[in-house]
PDB file of N, CA, C, O and CB in Angstrom:
ATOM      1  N   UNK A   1     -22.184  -5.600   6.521  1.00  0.00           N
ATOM      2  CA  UNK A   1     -22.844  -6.308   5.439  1.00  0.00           C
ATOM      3  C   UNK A   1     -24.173  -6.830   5.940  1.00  0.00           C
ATOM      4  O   UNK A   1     -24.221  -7.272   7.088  1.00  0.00           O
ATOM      5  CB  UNK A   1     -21.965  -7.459   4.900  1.00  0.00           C
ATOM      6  N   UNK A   2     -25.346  -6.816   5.119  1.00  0.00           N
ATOM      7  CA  UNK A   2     -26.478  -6.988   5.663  1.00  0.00           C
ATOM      8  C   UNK A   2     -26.834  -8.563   4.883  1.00  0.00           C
ATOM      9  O   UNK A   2     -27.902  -8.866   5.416  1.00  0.00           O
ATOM     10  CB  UNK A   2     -27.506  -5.608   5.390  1.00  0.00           C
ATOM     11  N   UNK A   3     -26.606  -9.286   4.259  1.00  0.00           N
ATOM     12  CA  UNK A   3     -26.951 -10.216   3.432  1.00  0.00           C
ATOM     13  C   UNK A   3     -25.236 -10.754   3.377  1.00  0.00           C
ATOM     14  O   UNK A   3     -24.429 -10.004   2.828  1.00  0.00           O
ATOM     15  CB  UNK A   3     -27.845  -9.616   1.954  1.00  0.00           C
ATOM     16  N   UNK A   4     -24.867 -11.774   3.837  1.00  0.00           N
ATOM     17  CA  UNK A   4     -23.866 -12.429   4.018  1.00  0.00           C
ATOM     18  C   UNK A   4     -24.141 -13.355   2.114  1.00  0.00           C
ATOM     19  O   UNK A   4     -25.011 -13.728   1.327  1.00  0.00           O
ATOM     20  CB  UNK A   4     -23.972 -13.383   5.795  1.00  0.00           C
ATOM     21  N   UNK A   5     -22.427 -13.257   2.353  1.00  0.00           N
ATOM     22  CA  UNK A   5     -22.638 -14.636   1.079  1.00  0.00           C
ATOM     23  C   UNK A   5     -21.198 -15.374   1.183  1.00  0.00           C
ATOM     24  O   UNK A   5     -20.011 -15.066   1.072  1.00  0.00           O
ATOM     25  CB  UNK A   5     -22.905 -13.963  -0.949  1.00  0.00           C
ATOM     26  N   UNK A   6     -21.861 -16.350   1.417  1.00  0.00           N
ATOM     27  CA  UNK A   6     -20.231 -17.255   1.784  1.00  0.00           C
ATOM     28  C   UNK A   6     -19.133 -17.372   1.040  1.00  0.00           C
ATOM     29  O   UNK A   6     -18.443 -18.375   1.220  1.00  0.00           O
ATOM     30  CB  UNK A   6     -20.316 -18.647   1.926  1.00  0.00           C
ATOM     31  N   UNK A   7     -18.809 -16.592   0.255  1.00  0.00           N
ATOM     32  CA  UNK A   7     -18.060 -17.338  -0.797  1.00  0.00           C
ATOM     33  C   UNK A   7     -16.972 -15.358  -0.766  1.00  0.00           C
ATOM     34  O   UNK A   7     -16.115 -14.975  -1.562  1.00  0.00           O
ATOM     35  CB  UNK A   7     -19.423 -18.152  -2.749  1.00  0.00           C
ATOM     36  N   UNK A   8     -17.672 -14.459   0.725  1.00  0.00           N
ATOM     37  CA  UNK A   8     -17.131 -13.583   0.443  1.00  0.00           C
ATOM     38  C   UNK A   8     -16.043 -13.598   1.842  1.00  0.00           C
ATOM     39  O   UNK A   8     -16.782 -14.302   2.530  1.00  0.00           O
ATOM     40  CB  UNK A   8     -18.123 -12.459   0.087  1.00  0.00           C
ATOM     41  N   UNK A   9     -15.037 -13.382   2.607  1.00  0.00           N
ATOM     42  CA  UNK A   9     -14.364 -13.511   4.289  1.00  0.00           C
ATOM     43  C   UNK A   9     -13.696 -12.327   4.428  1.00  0.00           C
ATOM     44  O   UNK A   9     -13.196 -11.738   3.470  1.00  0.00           O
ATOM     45  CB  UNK A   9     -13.172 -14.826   4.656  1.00  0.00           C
ATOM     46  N   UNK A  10     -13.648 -11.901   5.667  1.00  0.00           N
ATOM     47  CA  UNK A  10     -13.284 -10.469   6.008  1.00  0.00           C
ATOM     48  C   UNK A  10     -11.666 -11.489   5.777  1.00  0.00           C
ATOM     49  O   UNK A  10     -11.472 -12.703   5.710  1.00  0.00           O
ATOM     50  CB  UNK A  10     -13.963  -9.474   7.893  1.00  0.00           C
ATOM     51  N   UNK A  11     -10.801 -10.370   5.714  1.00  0.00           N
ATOM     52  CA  UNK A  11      -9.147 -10.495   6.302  1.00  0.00           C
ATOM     53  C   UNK A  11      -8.622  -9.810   6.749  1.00  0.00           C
ATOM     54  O   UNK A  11      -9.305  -8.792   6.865  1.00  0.00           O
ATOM     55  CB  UNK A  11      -8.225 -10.686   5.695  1.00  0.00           C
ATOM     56  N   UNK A  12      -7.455  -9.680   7.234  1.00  0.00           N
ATOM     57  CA  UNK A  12      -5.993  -8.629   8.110  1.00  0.00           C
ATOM     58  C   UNK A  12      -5.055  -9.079   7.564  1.00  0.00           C
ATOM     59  O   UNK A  12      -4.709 -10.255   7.446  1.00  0.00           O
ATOM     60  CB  UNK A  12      -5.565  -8.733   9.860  1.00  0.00           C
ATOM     61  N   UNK A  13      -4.223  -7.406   6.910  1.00  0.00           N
ATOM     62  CA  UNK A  13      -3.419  -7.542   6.070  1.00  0.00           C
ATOM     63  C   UNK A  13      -2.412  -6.720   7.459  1.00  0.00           C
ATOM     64  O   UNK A  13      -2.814  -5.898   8.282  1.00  0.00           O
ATOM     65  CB  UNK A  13      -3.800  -6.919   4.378  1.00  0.00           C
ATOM     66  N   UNK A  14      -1.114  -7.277   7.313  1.00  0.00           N
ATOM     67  CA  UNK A  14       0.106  -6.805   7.743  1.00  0.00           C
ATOM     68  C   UNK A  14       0.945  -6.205   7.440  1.00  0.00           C
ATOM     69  O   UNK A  14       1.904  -6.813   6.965  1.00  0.00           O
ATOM     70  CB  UNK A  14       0.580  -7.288   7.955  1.00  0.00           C
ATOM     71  N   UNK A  15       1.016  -4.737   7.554  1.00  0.00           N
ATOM     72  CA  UNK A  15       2.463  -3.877   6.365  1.00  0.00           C
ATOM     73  C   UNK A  15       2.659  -3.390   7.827  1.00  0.00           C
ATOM     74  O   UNK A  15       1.835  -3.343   8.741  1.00  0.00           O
ATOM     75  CB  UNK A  15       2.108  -2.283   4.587  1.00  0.00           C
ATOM     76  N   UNK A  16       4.265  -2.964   7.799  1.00  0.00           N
ATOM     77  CA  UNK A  16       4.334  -1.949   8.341  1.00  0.00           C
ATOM     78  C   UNK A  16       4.352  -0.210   8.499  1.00  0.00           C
ATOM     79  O   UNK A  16       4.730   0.544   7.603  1.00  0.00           O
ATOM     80  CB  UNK A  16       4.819  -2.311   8.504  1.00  0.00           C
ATOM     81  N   UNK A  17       4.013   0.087   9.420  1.00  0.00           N
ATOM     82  CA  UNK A  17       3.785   1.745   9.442  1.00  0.00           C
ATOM     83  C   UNK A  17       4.062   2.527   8.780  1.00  0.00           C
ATOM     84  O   UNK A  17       3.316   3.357   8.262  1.00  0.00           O
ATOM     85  CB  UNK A  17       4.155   2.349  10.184  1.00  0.00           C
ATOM     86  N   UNK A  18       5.875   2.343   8.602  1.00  0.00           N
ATOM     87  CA  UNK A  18       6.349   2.533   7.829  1.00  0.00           C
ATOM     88  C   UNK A  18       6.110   2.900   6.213  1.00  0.00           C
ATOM     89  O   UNK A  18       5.911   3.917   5.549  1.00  0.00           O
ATOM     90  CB  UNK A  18       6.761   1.889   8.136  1.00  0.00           C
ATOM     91  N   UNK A  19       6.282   1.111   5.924  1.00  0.00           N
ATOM     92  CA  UNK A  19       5.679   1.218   4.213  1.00  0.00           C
ATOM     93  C   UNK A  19       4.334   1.861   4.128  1.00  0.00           C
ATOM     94  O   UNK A  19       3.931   2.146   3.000  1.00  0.00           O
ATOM     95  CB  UNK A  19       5.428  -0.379   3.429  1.00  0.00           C
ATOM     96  N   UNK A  20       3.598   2.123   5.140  1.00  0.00           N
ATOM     97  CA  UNK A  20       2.395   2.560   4.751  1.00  0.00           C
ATOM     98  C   UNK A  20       2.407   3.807   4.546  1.00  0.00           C
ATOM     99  O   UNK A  20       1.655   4.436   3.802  1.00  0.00           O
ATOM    100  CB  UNK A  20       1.475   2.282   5.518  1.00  0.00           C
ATOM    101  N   UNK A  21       3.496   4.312   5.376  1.00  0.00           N
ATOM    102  CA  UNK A  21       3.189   5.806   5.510  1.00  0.00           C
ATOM    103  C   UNK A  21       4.338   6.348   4.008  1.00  0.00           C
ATOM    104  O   UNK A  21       3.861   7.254   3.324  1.00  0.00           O
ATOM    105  CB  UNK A  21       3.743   6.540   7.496  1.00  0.00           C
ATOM    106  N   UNK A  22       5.401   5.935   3.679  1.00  0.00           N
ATOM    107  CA  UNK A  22       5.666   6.065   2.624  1.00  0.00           C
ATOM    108  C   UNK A  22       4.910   6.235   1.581  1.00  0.00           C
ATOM    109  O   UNK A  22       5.030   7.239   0.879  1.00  0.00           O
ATOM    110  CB  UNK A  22       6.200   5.421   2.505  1.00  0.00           C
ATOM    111  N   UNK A  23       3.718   4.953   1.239  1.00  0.00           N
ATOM    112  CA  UNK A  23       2.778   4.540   0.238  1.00  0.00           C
ATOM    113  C   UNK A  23       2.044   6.664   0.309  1.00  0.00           C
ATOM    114  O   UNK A  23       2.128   7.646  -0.429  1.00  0.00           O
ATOM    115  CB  UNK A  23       1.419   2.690   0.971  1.00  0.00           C
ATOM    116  N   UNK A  24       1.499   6.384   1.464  1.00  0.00           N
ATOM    117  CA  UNK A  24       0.680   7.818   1.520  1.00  0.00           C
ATOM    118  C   UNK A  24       1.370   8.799   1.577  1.00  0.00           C
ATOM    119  O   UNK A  24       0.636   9.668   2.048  1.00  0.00           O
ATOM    120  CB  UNK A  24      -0.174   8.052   2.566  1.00  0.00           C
ATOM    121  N   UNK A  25       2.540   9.300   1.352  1.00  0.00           N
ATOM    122  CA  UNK A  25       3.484  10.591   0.673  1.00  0.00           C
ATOM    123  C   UNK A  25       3.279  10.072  -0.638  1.00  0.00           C
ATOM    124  O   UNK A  25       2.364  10.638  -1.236  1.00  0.00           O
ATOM    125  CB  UNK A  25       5.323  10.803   1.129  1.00  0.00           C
ATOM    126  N   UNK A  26       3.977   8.978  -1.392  1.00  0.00           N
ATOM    127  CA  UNK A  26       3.956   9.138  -2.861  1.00  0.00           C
ATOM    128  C   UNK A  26       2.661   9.084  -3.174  1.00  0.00           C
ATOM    129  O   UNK A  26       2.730   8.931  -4.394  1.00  0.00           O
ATOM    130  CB  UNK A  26       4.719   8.154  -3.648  1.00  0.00           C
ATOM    131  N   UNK A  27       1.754   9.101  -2.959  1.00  0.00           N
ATOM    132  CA  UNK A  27       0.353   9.350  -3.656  1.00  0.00           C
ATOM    133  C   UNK A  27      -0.211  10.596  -3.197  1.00  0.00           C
ATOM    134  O   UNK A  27      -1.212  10.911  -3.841  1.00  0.00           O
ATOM    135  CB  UNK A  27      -0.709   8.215  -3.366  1.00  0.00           C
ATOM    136  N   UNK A  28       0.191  11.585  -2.079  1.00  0.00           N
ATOM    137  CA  UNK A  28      -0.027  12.294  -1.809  1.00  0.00           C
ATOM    138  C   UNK A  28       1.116  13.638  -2.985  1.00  0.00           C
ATOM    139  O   UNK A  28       0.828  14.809  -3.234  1.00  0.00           O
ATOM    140  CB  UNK A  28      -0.072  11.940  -0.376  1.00  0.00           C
ATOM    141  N   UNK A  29       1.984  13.082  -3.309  1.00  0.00           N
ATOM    142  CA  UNK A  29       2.751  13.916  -4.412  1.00  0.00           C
ATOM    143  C   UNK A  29       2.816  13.208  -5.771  1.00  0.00           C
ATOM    144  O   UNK A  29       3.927  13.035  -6.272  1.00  0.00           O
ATOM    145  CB  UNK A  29       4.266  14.208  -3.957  1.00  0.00           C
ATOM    146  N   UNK A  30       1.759  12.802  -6.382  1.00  0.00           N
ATOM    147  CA  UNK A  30       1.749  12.192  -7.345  1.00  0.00           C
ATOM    148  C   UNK A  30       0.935  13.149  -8.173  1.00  0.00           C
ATOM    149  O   UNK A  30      -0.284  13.283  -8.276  1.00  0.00           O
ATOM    150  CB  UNK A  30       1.351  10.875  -7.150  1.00  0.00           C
ATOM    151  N   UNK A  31       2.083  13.864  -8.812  1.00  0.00           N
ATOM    152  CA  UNK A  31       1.059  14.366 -10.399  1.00  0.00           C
ATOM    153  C   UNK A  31       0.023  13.785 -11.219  1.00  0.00           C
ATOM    154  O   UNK A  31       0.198  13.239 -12.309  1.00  0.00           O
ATOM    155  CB  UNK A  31       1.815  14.497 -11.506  1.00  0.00           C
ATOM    156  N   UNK A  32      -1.011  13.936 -10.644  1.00  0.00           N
ATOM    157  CA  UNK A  32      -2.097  13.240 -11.886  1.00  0.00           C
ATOM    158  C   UNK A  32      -2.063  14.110 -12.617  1.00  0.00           C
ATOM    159  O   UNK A  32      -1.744  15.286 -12.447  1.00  0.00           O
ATOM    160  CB  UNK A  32      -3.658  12.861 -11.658  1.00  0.00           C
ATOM    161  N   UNK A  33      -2.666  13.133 -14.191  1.00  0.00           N
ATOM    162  CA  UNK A  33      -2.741  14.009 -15.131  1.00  0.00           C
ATOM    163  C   UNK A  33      -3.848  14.571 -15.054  1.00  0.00           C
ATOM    164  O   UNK A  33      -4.815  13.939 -14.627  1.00  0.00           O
ATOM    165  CB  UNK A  33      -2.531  13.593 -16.249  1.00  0.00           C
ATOM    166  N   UNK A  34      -3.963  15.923 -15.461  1.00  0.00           N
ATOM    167  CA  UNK A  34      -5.447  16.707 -15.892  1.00  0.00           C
ATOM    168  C   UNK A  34      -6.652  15.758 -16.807  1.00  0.00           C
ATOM    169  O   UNK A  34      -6.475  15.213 -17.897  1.00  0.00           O
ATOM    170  CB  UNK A  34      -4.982  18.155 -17.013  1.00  0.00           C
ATOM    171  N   UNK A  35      -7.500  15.769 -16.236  1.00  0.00           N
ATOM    172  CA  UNK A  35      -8.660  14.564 -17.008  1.00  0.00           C
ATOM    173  C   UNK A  35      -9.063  15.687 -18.088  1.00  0.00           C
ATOM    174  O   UNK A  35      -9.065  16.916 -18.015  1.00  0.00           O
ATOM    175  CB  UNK A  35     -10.365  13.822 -15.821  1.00  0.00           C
ATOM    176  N   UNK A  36      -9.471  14.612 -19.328  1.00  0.00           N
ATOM    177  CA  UNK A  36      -9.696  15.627 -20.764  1.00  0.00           C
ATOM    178  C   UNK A  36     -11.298  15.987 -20.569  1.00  0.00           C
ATOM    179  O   UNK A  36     -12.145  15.316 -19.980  1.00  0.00           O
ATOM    180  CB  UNK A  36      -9.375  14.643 -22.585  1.00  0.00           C
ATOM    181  N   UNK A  37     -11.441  17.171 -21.201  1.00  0.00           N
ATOM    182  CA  UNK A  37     -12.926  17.867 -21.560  1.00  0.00           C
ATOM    183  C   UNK A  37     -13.727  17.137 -22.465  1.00  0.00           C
ATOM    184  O   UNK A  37     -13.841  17.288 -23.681  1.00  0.00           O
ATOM    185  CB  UNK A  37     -12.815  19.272 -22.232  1.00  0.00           C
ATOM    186  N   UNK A  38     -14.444  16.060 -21.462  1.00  0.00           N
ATOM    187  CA  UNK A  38     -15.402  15.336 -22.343  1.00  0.00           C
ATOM    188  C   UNK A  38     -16.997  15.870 -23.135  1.00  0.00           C
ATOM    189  O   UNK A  38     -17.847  15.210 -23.733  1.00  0.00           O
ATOM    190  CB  UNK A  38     -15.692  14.259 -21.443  1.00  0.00           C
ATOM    191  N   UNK A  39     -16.903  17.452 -22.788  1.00  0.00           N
ATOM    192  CA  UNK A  39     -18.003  18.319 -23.310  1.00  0.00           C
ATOM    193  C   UNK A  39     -17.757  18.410 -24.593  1.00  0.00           C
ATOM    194  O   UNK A  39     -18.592  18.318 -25.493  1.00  0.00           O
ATOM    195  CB  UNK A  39     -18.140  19.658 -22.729  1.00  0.00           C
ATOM    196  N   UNK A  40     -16.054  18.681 -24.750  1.00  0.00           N
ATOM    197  CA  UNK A  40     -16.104  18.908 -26.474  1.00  0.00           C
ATOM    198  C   UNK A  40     -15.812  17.054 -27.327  1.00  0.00           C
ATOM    199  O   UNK A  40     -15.939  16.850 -28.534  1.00  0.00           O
ATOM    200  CB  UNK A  40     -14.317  20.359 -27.007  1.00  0.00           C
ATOM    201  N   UNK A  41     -15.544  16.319 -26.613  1.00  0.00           N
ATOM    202  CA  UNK A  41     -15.922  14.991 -27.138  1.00  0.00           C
ATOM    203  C   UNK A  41     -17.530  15.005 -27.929  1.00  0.00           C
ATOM    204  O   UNK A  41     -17.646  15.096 -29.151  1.00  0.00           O
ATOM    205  CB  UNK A  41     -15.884  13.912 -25.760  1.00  0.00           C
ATOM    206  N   UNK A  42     -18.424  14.922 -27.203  1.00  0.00           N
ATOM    207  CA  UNK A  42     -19.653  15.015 -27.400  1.00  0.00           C
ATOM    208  C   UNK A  42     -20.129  15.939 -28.118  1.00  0.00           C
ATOM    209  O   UNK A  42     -21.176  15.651 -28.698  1.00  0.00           O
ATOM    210  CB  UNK A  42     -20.161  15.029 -26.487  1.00  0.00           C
ATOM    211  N   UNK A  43     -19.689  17.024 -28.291  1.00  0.00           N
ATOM    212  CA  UNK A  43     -20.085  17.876 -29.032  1.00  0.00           C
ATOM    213  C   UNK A  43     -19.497  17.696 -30.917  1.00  0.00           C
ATOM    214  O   UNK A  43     -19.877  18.112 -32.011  1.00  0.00           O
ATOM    215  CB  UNK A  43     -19.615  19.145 -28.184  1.00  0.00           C
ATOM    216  N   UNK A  44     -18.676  17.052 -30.518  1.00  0.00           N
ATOM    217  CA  UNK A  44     -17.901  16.292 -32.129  1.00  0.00           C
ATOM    218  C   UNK A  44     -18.764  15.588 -32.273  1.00  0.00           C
ATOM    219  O   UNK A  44     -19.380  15.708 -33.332  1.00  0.00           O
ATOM    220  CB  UNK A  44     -16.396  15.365 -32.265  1.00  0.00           C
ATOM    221  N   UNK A  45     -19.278  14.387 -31.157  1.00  0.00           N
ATOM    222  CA  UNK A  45     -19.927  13.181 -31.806  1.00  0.00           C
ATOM    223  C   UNK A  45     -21.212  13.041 -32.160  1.00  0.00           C
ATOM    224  O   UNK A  45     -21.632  11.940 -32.517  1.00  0.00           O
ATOM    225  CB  UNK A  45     -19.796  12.220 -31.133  1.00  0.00           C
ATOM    226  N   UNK A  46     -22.312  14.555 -32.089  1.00  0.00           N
ATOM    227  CA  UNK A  46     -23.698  14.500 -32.570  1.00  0.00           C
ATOM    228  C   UNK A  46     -23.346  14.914 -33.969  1.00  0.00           C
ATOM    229  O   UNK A  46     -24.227  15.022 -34.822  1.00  0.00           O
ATOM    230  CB  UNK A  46     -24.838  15.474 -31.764  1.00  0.00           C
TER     231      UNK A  46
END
């Protein structure tokens, strides 16, 4: 950070390895949904 502002403090968070590494399989196999075709949005709305 180049411009400090007090009202912002680094921290350290504690999980273990474990839960972490769990966390990163289920998001690593998490079906997102397909994002919608916002070309034909726009093309409705002129």
């Amino acid at each position: 950070m180049t411009t400090a502002d007090p009202d912002i403090h680094p921290f350290r968070i504690d999980a273990p390895q474990d839960r972490l590494d769990d966390l990163r399989a289920r998001l690593a196999n998490t079906r997102w949904p397909e994002l919608p075709d916002v070309r034909a949005f726009f093309r409705k709305v002129r």
